[in-house]
C-alpha positions in Angstrom: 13.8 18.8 -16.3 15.4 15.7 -15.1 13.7 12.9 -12.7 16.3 14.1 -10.1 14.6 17.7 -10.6 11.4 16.9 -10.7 11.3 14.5 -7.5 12.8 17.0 -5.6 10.3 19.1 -7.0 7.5 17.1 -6.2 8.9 16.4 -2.4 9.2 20.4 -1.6 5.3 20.8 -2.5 4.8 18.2 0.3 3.7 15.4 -2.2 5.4 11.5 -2.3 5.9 10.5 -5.7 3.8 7.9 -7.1 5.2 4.6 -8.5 5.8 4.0 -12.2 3.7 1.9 -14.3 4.4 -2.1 -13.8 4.0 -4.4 -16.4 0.5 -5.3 -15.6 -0.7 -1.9 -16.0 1.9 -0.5 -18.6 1.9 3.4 -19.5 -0.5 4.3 -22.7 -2.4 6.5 -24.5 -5.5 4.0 -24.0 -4.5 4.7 -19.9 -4.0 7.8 -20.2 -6.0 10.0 -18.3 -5.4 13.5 -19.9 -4.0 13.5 -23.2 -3.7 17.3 -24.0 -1.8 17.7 -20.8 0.3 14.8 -21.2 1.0 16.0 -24.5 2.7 19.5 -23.3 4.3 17.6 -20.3 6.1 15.1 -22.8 7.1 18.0 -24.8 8.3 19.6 -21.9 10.7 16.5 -20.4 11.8 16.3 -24.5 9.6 12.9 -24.6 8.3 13.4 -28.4 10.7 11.4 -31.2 11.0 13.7 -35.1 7.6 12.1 -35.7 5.8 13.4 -33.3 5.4 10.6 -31.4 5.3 10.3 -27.3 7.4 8.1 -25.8 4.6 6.7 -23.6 7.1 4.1 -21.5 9.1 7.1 -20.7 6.4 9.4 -19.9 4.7 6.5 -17.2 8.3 6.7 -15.8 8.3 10.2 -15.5 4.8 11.3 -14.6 3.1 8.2 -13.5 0.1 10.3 -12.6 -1.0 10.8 -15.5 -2.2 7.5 -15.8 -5.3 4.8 -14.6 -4.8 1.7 -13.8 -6.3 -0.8 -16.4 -9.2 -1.3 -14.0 -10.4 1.6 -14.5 -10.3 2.0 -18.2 -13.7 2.2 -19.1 -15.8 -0.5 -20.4 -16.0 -0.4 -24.3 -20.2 -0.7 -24.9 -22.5 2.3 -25.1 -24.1 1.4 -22.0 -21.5 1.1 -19.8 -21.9 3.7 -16.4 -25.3 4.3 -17.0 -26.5 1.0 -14.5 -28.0 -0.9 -17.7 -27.2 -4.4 -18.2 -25.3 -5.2 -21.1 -26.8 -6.7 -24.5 -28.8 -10.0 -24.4 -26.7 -12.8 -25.8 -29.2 -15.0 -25.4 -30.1 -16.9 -29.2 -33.6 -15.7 -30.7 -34.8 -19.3 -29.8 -33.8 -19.2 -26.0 -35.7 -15.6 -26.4 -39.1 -16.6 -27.6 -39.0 -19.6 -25.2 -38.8 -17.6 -22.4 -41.4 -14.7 -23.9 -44.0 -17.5 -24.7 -43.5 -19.1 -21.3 -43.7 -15.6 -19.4 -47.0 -15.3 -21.7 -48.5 -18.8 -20.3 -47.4 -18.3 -16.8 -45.6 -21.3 -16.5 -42.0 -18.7 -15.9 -40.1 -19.6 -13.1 
């Protein structure tokens, strides 16, 4: 199925086709939303090289749904989503500094 084919396709369910991936949010399988499906749809449109591999460029072209923008990629620590703050970065000194001072009262 061509781009032609599958525009008009995509107009006679009553849906606008969404825009291609720019070059500040470029088509990946890191952006990827669904891999499995994006998988069988690349096979379909004949997107997959002798190696196996997707074309993902191609693919964002085709099917831009497919994929997030790279806000939305989620952060990479454990935490991230649950409403926890991230690790302390403070240095063990600045730690105990501020455990002996919340310990004498003197804590602002």
């Amino acid at each position: 199925m061509n781009n032609d084919a599958m525009n008009a396709w995509i107009r006679a369910r009553g849906r606008r086709p969404l825009a291609g991936p720019t070059a500040s949010k470029p088509a990946s399988a890191a952006t990827c939303r669904n891999l499995t499906v994006a998988g069988k749809v690349a096979d379909a449109l004949g997107l997959i090289d002798d190696h196996g591999e997707i074309d993902w460029q191609a693919l964002g072209e085709e099917a831009p749904e497919f994929f997030a923008p790279t806000s939305l990629v989620p952060n990479a620590h454990a935490g991230a989503g649950t409403g926890t703050p991230g690790p302390d970065t403070r240095s063990f000194s600045q730690r105990m500094s501020d455990a002996i001072r919340r310990a004498s009262g003197r804590w602002m």
